[in-house]
Every structure is written in structure tokens, then in C-alpha cells.
N, C-alpha and C positions, 0 to 999 in steps of 0.2 A: 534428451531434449536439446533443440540448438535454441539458445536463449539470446544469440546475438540477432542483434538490429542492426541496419546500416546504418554507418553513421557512429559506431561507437567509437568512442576514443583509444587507441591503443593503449595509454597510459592508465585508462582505467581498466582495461580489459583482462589484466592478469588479476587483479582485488577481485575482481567478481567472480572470475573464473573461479578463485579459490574459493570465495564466500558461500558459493554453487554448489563444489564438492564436497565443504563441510559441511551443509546441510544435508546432500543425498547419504554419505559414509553416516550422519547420524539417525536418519531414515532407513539406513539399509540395517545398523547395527540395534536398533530398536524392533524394528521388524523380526529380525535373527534370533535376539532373543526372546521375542514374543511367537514366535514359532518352538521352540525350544521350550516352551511352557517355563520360561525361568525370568527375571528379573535379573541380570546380569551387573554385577558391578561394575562402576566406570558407562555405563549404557545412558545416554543423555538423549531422551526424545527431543524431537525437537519440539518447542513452544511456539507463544505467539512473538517473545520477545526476537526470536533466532530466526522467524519468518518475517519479522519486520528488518530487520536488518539486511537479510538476502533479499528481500528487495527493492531496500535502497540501493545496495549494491546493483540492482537491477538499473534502478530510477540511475544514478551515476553512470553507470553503462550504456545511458538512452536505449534501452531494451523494453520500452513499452510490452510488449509478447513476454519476455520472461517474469515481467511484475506480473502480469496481469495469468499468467499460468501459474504462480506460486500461488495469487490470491485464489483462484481454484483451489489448489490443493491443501491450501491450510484448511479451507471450508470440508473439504470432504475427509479431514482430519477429524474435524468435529472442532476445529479453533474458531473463536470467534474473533473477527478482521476488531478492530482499537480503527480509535485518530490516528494514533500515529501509521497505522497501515496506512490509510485513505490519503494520508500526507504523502507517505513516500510514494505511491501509487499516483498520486497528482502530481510530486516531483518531477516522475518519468514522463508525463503527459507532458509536461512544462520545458522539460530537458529539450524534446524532440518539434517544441512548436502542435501540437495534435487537439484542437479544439473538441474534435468527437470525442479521444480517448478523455480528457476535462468533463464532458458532459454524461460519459459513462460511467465516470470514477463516483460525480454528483446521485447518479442512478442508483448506485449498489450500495450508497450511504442512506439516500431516501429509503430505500428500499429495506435496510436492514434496521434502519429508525420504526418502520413501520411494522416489522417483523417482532423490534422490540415491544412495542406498545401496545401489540396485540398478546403476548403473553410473557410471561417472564422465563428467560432462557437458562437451563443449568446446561449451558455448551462451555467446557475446557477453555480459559483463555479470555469469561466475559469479565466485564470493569465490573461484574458485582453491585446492580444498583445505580450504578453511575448512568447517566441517559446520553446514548451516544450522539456526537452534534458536530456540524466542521466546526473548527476554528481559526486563527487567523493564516497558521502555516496554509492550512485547503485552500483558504481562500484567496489569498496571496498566490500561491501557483497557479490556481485556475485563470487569474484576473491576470497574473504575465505571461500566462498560455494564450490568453487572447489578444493582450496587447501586441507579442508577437504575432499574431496572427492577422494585425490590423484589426480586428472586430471593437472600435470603439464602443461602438452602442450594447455589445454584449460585456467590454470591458466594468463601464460606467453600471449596466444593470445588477452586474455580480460586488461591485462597490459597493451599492446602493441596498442592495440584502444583506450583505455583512455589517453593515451598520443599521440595519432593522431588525438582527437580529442580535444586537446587542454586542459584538464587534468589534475593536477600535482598531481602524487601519496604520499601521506603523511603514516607518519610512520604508521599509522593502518591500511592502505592497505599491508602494509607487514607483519604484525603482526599474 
């Protein structure tokens, strides 16, 4: 997969490169042994904690395309995406200025809020119970995804739900 986005910084480009290949070498070596009908020692599938991480490294990358292909693939792992995915997933939104990528990141949370509620999920990776929801990180990057994007009045609107939905905006939501 080419996971590079224009616009990435070369300073970060070697961390994520790395970030990238330990995840696929533990993709490939879980697969390996799962073909091999064995459980192999030392074999560390990857989780949701080692996909949220590769895709900060993505978010850091400004690689909107490779967060948003990882968030793919954790799902068709059977992981179920956390805040802290949606966060770093909003990260890279915020990284690159992308008001759509913000409003699709908001999409796939609605979306899996409502997936929640309509049954209860035994997928690898859930909070167990816990009721998925943004929080201030989400909302904080959406709200300076927009700010750079000039959209005041969608700025002020994503303010204005974060504090209705119980919320408190700290200084780096206004920063």
C-alpha cells in the first residue's frame, strides 16, 4: 500500500514508515502461523492498541489515505475502532486542514454509536460495555480542522455540541 500523502513531513516519514512495517511483519507473521495451524511463540497479532498507534503515525504523517485504509482493516479484522482511533483518525484530518475527512471521521462514529445500540457486540478489541462517544481530543481536532479551514459558523456549531453534550472545551480546543 502507498500510505504517503503530499504534504508529509520528511521528519516524520521514517517513524511511520517503520510504524507500517511493524504492523504488516506482525500481520504477516500471525497469518503464517495461522496457516501452519499452530500458535507460534513470540507471534503477536496485531490488536486495536498497535492499530491505533499506526495510525497516529499515519495522523503525524498527514496520511489521511493510510489512517483511513488501516481503519478498514482493523474492521475487517474483526477490531472494534475505540476514541482513541477516532481521535487519531481526526488527528490526520486536522493535520492536513480536510473538513470532509472531519465530517467522515464524525460519520463512522455515529455510525458505529448506532451499530452499538442496536445490539451488543462480542467483536475483538470492544470497550466492553463502555458506550462509545467523541470526546474532547475529537472534538478539539474537528473544531481546528475547521478553524483552519475558515469555516467559522461550522467552527462555533461543533463548539456548541461539545458542550451539549456534556464536554468542557480546554485551552487547546481554542488554540
Amino acid at each position: 500500500l502507498d500510505l504517503m500523502d503530499a504534504g508529509a513531513d520528511p521528519s516524520v516519514r521514517e517513524p511511520m514508515e517503520r510504524a507500517l512495517a511493524l504492523l504488516e511483519d506482525m500481520k504477516s507473521g500471525a497469518a503464517a502461523a495461522e496457516a501452519n495451524g499452530t500458535k507460534a511463540g513470540g507471534v503477536v497479532e496485531p490488536d486495536i492498541v498497535t492499530y491505533n498507534a499506526a495510525i497516529r503515525a499515519c495522523a503525524e504523517g498527514m496520511s489521511i489515505k493510510g489512517a483511513l485504509d488501516l481503519m478498514d482493516d482493523l474492521r475487517s479484522r474483526g477490531l472494534v475502532p475505540t476514541v482513541v482511533t477516532y481521535g487519531s483518525l481526526m488527528t490526520a484530518c486536522e493535520r492536513v486542514g480536510s473538513v470532509n475527512c472531519a465530517s467522515k471521521v464524525f460519520r463512522m462514529l455515529k455510525e458505529q454509536q448506532e451499530q452499538e445500540q442496536g445490539a451488543g457486540d462480542g467483536k475483538k478489541g470492544s470497550a466492553g460495555g463502555n458506550k462509545l462517544r467523541a470526546n474532547e481530543i475529537v472534538y478539539g481536532a474537528a473544531i481546528s480542522t475547521c478553524r483552519k479551514a475558515n469555516q467559522r459558523e461550522r467552527t462555533v456549531l461543533l463548539l456548541r455540541k461539545m458542550i451539549k453534550e456534556g464536554l468542557s472545551p480546554n485551552a487547546a480546543t481554542f488554540n
